[in-house]
C-alpha positions in Angstrom: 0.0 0.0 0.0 2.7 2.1 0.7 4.5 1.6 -2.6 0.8 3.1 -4.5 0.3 5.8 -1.7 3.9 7.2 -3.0 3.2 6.6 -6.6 -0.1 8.4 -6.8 1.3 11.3 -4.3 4.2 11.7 -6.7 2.7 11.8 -10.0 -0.1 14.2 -8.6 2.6 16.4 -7.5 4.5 16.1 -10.6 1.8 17.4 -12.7 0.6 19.8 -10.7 3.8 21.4 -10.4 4.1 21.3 -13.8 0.6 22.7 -14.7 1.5 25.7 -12.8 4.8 26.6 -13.9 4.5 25.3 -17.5 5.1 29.2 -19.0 7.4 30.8 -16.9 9.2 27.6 -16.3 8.9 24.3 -18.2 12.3 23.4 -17.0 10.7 22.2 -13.6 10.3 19.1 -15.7 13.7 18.0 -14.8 13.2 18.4 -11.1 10.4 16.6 -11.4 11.5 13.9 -13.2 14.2 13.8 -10.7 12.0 14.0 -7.7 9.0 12.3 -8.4 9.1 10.6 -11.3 12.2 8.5 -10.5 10.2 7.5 -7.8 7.3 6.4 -9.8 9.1 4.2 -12.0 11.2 3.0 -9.3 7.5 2.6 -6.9 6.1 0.6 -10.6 8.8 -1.5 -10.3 7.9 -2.8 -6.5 4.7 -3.1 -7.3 5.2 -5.4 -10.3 7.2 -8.0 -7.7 3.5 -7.4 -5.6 1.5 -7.6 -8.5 3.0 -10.3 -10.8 0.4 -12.9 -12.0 -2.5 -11.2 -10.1 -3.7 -9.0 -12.7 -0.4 -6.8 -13.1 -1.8 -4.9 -16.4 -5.7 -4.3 -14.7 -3.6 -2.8 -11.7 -0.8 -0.8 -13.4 -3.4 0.7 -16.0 -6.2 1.9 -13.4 -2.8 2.9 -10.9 -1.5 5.4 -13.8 -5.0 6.3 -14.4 -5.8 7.5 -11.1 -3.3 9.6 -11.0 -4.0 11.4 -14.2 -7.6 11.8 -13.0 -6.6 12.8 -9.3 -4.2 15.8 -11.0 -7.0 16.7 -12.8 -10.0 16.8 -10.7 -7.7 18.7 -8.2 -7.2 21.3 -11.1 -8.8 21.2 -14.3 -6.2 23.4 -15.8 -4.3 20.5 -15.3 -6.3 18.3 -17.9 -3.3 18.2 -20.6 -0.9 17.6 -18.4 -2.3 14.8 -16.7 -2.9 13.5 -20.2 0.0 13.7 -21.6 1.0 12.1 -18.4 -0.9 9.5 -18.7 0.5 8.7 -22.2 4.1 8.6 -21.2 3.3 6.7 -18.1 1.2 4.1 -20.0 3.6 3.7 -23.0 6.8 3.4 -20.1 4.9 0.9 -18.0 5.1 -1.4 -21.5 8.6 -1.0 -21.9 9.5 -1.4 -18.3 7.2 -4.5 -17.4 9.1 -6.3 -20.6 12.5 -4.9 -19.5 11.9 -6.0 -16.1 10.6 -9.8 -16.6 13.6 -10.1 -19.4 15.7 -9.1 -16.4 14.0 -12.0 -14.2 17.3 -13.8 -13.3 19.3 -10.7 -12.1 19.4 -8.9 -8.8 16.5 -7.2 -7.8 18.3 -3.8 -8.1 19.4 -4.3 -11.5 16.0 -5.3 -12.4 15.1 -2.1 -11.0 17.7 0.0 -12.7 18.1 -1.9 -15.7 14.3 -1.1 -17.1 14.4 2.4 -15.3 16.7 3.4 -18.5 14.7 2.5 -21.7 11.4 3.7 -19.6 12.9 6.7 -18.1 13.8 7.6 -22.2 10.5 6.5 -23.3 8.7 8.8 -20.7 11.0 11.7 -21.5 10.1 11.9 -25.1 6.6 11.2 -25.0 5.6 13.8 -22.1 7.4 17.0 -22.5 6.7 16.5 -26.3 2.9 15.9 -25.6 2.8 18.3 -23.0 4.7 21.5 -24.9 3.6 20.5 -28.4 7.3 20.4 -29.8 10.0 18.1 -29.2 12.5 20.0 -27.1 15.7 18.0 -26.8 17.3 20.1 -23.5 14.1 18.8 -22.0 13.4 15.3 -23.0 17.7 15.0 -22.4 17.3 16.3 -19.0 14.2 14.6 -18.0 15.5 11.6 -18.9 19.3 11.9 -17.0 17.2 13.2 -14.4 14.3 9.8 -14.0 17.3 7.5 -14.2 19.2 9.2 -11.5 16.3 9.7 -9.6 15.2 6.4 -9.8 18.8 4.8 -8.6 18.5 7.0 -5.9 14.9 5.8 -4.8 16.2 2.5 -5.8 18.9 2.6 -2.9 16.9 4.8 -0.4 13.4 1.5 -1.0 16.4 -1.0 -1.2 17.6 0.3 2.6 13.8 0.5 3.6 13.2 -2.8 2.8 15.8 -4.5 4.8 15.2 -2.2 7.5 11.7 -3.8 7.6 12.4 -7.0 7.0 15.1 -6.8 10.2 12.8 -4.7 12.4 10.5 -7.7 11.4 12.6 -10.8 12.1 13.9 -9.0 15.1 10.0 -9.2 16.7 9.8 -11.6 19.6 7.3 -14.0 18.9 5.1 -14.8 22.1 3.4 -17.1 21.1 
C-alpha cells in the first residue's frame, strides 16, 4: 500500500507542479522527473514484484490512471498535463514491465535500474513533447538523465527501507 500511496502522491505532484509553472518555467520538468518521477518508476517496479500474476496490467493501468484523474480533478487546468502524463506513463509501464521480466534472473536492483533506462527515455520523449507541443531536446535530455538518476537513488533509499523492515521484522519476539 505504501508503494501506491507514493506513486499516486508523486505523480499528482509532478503534474501539478508542472501545470502551474508550465510558461514561466517548463524546465521544472527535470526536477520533477528527478523527484518524483524516478520514484514512480522506481514505486512501478515494487509493485510489479507485488502484482505479478494477479492482474499486473488491470492494476498498473487503473494505478496510472488514477493519478491522471486525481491531477485533474484537483485542477482542471491540469487536464493536458495529466494526459499527456498519462500517455508517457502508460507507453513506459510497457517498456519497463518487458524490460523488467527479461531481467528475471538478475538482482532485484538491477531489475530495477536496468528497465528504469529505456522507460525513463521513453517517458521523457513522450511527455514534454505531448505536454509542450514540440519536441524539445534540453528537455526530454534532461528529464531523462534526471528519471534514471532519480530512480537509482529511490532505488537505494526503497532497497535500505526494505531490509530495515524486514530486520525490524525478524527482530520481533514471537510470544506465542
Amino acid at each position: 500500500m505504501l508503494y501506491i500511496i507514493l506513486y499516486l502522491v508523486a505523480i499528482i505532484l509532478a503534474n501539478l507542479s508542472v501545470t502551474y509553472f508550465m510558461g514561466t518555467f517548463p524546465e521544472i520538468t527535470i526536477v520533477n522527473a528527478f523527484l518524483f518521477i524516478g520514484l514512480d518508476l522506481t514505486a512501478r517496479d515494487q509493485l510489479h514484484e507485488a502484482w505479478r500474476g494477479n492482474n499486473l496490467l488491470p492494476k498498473m493501468t487503473a494505478l496510472i490512471a488514477a493519478g491522471s484523474l486525481l491531477s485533474w480533478l484537483l485542477n482542471r487546468n491540469a487536464g493536458p498535463i495529466a494526459l499527456a502524463s498519462f500517455a508517457a506513463f502508460a507507453a513506459a509501464a510497457i517498456v519497463d514491465t518487458i524490460v523488467y521480466h527479461q531481467l528475471g534472473s538478475y538482482p532485484r536492483w538491477l531489475r530495477i535500474n536496468g528497465s528504469n533506462i529505456p522507460s525513463a527515455a521513453v517517458d521523457s520523449i513522450i511527455f514534454p513533447t505531448l505536454a509542450f507541443g514540440s519536441f524539445i531536446w534540453t528537455i526530454v535530455l534532461g528529464q531523462f538523465i534526471a528519471k534514471t538518476l532519480g530512480g537509482f537513488i529511490w532505488s537505494l533509499l526503497f532497497r535500505w527501507w526494505d531490509g530495515r523492515s524486514r530486520r525490524n521484522h525478524l527482530s520481533v519476539p514471537n510470544n506465542h
